[in-house]
C-alpha positions in Angstrom: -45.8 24.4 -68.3 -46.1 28.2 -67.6 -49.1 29.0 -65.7 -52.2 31.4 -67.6 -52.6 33.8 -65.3 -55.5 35.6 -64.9 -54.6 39.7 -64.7 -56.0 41.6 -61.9 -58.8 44.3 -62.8 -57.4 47.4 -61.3 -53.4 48.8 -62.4 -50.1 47.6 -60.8 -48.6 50.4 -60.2 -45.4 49.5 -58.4 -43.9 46.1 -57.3 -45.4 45.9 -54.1 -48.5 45.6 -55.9 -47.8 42.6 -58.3 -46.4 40.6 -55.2 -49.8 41.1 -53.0 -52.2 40.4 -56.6 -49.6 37.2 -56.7 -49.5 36.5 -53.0 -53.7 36.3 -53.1 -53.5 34.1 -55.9 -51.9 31.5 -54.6 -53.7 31.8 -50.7 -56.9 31.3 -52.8 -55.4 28.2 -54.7 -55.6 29.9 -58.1 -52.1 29.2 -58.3 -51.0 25.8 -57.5 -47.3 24.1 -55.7 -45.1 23.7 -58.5 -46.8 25.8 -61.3 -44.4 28.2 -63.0 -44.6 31.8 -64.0 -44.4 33.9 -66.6 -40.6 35.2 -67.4 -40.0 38.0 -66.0 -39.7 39.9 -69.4 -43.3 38.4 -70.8 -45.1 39.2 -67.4 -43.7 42.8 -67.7 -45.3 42.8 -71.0 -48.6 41.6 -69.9 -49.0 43.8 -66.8 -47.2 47.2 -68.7 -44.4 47.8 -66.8 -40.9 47.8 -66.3 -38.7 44.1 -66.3 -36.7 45.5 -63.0 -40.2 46.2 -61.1 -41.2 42.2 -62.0 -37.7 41.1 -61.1 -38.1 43.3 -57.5 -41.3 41.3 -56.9 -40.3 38.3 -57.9 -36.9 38.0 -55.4 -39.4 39.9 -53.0 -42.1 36.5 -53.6 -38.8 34.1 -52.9 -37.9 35.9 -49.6 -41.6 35.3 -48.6 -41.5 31.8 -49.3 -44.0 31.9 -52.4 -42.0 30.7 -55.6 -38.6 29.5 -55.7 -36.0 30.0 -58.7 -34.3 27.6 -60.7 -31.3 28.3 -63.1 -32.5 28.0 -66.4 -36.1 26.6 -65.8 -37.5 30.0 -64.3 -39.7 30.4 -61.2 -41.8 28.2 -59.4 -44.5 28.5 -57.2 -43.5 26.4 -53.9 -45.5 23.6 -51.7 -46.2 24.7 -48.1 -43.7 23.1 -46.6 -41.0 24.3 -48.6 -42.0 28.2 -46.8 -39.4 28.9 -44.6 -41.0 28.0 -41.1 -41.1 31.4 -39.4 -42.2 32.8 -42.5 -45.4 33.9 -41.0 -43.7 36.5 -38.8 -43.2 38.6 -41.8 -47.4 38.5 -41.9 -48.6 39.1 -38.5 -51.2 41.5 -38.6 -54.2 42.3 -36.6 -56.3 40.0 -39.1 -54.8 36.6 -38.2 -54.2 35.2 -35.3 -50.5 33.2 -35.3 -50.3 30.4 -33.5 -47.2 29.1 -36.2 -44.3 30.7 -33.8 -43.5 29.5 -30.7 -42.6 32.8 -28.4 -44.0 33.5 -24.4 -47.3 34.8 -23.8 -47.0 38.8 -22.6 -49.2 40.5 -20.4 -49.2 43.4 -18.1 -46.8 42.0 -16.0 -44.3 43.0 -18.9 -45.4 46.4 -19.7 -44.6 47.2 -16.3 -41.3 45.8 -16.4 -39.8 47.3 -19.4 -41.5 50.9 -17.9 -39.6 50.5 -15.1 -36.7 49.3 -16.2 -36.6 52.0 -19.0 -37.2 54.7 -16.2 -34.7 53.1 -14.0 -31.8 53.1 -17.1 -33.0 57.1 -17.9 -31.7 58.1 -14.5 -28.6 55.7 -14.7 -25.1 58.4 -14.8 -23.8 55.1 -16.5 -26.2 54.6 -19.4 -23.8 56.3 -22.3 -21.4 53.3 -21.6 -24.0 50.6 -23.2 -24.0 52.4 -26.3 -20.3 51.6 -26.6 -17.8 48.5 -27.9 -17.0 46.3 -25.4 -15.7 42.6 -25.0 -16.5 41.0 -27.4 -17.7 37.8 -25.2 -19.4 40.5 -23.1 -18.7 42.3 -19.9 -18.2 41.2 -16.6 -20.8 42.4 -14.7 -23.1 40.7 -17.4 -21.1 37.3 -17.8 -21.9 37.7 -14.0 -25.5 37.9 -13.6 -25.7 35.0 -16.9 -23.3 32.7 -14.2 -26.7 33.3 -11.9 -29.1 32.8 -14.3 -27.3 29.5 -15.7 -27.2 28.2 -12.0 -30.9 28.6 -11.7 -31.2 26.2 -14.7 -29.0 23.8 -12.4 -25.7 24.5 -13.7 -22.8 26.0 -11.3 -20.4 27.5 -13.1 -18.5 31.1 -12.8 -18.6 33.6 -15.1 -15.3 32.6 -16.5 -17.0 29.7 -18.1 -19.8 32.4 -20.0 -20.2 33.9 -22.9 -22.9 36.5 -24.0 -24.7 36.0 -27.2 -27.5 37.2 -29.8 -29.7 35.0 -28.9 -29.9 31.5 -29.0 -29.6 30.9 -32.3 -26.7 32.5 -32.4 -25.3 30.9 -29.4 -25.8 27.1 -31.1 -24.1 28.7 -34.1 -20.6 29.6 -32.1 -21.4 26.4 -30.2 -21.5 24.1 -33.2 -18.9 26.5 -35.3 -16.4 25.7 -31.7 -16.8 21.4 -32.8 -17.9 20.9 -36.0 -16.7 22.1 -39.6 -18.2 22.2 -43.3 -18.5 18.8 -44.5 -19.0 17.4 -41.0 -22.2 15.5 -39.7 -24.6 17.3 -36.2 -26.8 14.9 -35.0 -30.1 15.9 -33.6 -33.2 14.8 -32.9 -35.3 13.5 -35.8 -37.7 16.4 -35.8 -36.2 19.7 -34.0 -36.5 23.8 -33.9 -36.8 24.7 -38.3 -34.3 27.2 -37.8 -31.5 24.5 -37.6 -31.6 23.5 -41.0 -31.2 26.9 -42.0 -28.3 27.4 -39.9 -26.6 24.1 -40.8 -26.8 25.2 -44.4 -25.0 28.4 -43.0 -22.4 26.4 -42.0 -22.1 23.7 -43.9 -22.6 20.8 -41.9 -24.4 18.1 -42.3 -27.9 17.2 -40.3 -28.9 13.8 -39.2 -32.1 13.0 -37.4 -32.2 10.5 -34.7 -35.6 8.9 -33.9 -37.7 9.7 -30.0 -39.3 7.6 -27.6 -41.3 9.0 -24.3 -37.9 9.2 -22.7 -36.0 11.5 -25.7 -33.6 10.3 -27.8 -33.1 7.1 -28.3 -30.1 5.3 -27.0 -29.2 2.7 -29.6 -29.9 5.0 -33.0 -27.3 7.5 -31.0 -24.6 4.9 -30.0 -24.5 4.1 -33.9 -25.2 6.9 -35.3 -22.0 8.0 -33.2 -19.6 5.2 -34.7 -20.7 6.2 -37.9 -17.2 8.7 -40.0 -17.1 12.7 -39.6 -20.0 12.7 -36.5 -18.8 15.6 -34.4 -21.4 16.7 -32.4 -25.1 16.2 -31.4 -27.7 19.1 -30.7 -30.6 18.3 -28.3 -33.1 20.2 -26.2 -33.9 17.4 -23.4 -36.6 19.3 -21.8 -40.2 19.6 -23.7 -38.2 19.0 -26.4 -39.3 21.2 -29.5 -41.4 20.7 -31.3 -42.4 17.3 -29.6 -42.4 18.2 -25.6 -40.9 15.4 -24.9 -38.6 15.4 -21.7 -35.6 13.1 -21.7 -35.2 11.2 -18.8 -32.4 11.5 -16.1 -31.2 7.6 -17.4 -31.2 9.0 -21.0 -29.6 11.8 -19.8 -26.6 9.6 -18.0 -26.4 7.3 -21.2 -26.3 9.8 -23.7 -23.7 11.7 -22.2 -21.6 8.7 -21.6 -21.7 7.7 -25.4 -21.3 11.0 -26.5 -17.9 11.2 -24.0 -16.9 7.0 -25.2 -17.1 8.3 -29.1 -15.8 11.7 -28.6 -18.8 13.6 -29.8 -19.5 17.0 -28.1 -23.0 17.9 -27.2 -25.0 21.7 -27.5 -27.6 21.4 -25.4 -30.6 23.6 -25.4 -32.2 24.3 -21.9 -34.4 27.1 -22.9 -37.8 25.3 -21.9 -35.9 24.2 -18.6 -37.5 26.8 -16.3 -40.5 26.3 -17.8 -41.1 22.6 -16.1 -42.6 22.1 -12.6 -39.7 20.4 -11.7 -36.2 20.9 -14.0 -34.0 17.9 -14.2 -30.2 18.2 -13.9 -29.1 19.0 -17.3 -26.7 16.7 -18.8 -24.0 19.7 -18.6 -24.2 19.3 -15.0 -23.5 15.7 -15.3 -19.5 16.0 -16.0 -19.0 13.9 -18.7 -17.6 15.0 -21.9 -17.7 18.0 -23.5 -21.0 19.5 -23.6 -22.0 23.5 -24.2 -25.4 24.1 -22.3 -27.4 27.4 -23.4 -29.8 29.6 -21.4 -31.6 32.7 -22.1 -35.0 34.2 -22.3 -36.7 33.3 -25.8 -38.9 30.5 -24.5 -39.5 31.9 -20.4 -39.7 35.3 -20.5 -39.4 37.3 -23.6 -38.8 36.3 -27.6 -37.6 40.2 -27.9 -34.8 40.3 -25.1 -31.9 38.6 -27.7 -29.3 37.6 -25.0 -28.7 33.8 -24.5 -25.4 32.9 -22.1 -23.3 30.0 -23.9 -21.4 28.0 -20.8 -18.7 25.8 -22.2 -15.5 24.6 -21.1 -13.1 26.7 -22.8 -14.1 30.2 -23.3 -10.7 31.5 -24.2 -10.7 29.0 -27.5 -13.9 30.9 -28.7 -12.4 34.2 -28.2 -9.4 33.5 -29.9 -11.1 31.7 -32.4 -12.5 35.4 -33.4 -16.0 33.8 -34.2 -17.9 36.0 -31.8 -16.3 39.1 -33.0 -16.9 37.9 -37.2 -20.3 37.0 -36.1 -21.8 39.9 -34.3 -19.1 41.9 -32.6 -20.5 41.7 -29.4 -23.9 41.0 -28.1 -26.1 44.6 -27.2 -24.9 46.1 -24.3 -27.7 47.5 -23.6 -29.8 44.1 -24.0 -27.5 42.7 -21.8 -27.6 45.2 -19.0 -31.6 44.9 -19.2 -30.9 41.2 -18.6 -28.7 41.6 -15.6 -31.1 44.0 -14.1 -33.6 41.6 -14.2 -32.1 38.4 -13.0 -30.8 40.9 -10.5 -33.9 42.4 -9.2 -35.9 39.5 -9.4 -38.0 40.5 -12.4 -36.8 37.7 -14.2 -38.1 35.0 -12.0 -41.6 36.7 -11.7 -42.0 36.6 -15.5 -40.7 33.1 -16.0 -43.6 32.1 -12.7 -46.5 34.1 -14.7 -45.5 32.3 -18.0 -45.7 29.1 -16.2 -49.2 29.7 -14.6 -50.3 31.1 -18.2 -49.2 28.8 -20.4 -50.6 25.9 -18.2 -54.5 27.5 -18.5 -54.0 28.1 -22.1 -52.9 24.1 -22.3 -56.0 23.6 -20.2 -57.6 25.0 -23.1 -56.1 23.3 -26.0 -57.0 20.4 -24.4 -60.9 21.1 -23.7 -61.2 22.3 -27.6 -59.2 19.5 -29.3 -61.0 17.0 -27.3 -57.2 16.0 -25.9 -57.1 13.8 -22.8 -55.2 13.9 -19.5 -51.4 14.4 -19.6 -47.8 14.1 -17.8 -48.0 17.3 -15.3 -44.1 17.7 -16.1 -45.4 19.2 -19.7 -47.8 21.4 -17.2 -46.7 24.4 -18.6 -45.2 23.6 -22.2 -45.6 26.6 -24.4 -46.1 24.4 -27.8 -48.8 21.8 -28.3 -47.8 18.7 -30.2 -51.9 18.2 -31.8 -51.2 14.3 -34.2 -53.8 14.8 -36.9 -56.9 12.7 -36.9 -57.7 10.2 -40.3 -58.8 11.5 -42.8 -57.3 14.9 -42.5 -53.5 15.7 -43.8 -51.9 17.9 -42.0 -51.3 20.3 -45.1 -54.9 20.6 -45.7 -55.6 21.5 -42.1 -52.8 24.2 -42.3 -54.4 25.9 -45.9 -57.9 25.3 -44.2 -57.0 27.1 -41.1 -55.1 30.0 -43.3 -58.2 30.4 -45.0 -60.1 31.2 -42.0 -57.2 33.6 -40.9 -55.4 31.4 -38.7 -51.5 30.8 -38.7 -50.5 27.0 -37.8 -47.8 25.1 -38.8 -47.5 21.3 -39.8 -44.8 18.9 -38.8 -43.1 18.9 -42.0 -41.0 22.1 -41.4 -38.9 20.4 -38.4 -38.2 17.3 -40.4 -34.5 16.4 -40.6 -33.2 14.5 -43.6 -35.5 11.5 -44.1 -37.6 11.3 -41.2 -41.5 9.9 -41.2 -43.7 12.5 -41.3 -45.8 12.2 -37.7 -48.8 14.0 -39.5 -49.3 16.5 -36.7 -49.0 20.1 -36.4 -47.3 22.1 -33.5 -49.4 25.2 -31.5 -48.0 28.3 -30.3 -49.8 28.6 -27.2 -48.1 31.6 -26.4 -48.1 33.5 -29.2 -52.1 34.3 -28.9 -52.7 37.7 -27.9 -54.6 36.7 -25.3 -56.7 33.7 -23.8 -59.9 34.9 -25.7 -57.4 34.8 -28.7 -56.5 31.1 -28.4 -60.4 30.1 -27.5 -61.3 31.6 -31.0 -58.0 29.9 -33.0 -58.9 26.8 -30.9 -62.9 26.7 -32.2 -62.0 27.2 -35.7 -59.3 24.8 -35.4 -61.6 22.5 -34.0 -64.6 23.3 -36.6 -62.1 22.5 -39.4 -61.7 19.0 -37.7 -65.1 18.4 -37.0 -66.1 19.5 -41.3 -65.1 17.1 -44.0 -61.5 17.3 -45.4 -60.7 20.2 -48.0 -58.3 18.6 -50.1 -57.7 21.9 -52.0 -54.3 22.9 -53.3 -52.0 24.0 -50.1 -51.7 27.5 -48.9 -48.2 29.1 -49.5 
């Protein structure tokens, strides 16, 4: 049934306007998950203006994550968890504070960093040759200083073996792209980083979740999940494992790669949290067995900003031939890259990765005073997301349009859900992504004032 809606007092002039009047209505639970709207022809009517301006703010609603379309049924006003997960990116504002994303903490320490840096490029007779084409896997020089950066995660490789991406999420695109085509099965862990699903849809492959135990993924659900037709390659993040912060142990490590090598799987393996732990573990690229692709960069340990991630793998010549780099992006930015290679170079690189480790521990310190949390394994010391299992009666939904309510950005456990996995009725904390400690004490109160009050079992918050 098409939802009565209840037209604002003051004039929409534009469609900016009729997407914030329908935005509010749903944040205040006037308009419920699953109600439709008005065609787009009978809501022009109503409000007085023209069908294209209602058709601008309705595709501008879906891109937001508020309604969804259906081909002959019309529009529909969509349940929380359907919102893309980094949605909330698109809504930062001085207002809310986000704990939803998982990015590093910043500081100081990185204002004076990129000002010196930037001053030290101005004065560079080379600069003008960033700002042009080059290879399309990335120069030498930076391949170079992403070989050093990949052997402080435990992996010694040359530069031969490098390429220079986007970003991560780019990099586990040409990584999965390199083993798996549409119509084929990635395994991965049963709940993982959002942004996969999206990606797999990208490229048409198929996600299965595998189930976790203290020590990562489980042994036996991978050895038959690996026997099982069109399996081609399995995508993991062993260390504080996202969204979970697990850490694999090194037997898992030795087991998993074996199986993956005995059924001819491939691995990408995520090591992006590696420098964040006390102590890294070898990862299971450095093991030797089978083919696995091992990615690095700066997302999690330094900055979300600086989009260069290294991709090592076996054969970089296939992926260069293959052209995927070059249909993808061209080339990662030059000038990105040469920021990057300064910094592992100079050392800056290291001193931002110690500071987020010493930061991200205090704020964990806090989480765990506010949420009434107990004691924990040091190794997840200084893991920048907090795994928080919802207490009875509370569902995690409600706590998520509770905390929205009160101007506070979380995200529940239903976003990194892969096929038909149990929910684990928890949400996940951006410790980092707080502006400041006094930030995440304040998100971290209300938080715990929303536990503490009786369950609002209101519609949920798009």
């Amino acid at each position: 049934m098409t939802t009565e809606l209840q037209l604002p007092s003051g004039e929409l002039r534009n469609y900016r306007d009729i997407v914030e009047w329908l935005a509010e209505e749903v944040n205040s639970g006037r308009l419920a998950a699953g109600e439709r709207l008005p065609t787009q022809r009978n809501l022009a009517h109503l409000l007085g203006v023209a069908v294209a301006t209602v058709g601008r703010a309705y595709s501008e609603l879906a891109r937001r994550g508020y309604v969804r379309g259906e081909v002959g049924r019309g529009s529909f006003i969509r349940r929380q968890s359907d919102r893309p997960a980094l949605q909330a990116i698109a809504e930062r504002s001085r207002e809310r504070i986000d704990l939803s994303i998982n990015q590093p903490a910043s500081g100081d320490l990185h204002r004076e960093a990129l000002s010196h840096a930037f001053a030290e490029l101005s004065r560079d007779s080379s600069l003008a040759s960033h700002f042009e084409y080059g290879p399309s896997i990335g120069s030498y020089p930076h391949r170079t200083a992403g070989a050093a950066w990949a052997r402080r995660h435990g992996l010694d490789v040359s530069p031969d073996r490098l390429i220079i991406c986007n970003g991560t999420q780019h990099a586990i695109g040409i990584a999965l792209r390199n083993f798996a085509r549409p119509g084929e099965t990635v395994l991965t862990e049963s709940v993982t980083n959002p942004s996969m699903k999206a990606l797999a849809r990208f490229l048409g492959v198929r996600l299965v979740g595998l189930p976790l135990d203290d020590e990562g993924l489980r042994i036996d659900s991978f050895a038959q999940a690996c026997r099982q037709p069109g399996v081609k390659a399995l995508y993991c993040i062993p260390d504080l494992q996202n969204p979970t912060g697990i850490v694999m142990s090194a037997q898992r490590r030795q087991e998993i790669a074996k199986c993956a090598r005995d059924n001819d799987v491939a691995i990408v393996e995520n090591g992006l949290f590696d420098l964040l732990m006390p102590k890294p573990r070898p990862p299971i690229a450095s093991l030797g067995i089978g083919r696995v692709q091992y990615i690095c960069g700066f997302s999690k340990a330094v900055s979300a900003g600086l989009r260069i991630a290294y991709l090592v793998m076996p054969d970089v010549e296939e992926v260069a031939d293959s052209g995927a780099i070059y249909a993808t992006t061209t080339m990662a930015c030059p000038l990105m890259a040469e920021l990057a290679r300064r910094w592992i170079e100079d050392g800056t690189a290291e001193r931002l990765v110690a500071w987020q480790q010493e930061e991200i521990a205090e704020r964990r310190v806090l989480a765990r005073r506010f949420l009434g949390v107990g004691g924990e394994p040091t190794i997840r010391r200084a893991c920048p997301h907090f795994w928080f299992p919802i207490p009875e009666p509370f569902r995690a939904e409600d706590v998520v349009a509770a905390a929205y309510r009160r101007n506070l950005l979380i995200i529940s456990a239903e976003p990194f859900l892969i096929g038909r996995a149990t929910d684990p009725f928890a949400i996940r904390l951006g410790l980092g992504a707080a502006r400041s400690r006094a930030e995440l004490k304040s998100a971290l109160i209300t938080l715990r004032d929303i536990l503490n009050g009786e369950p609002e079992m209101a519609a949920p918050i798009l």
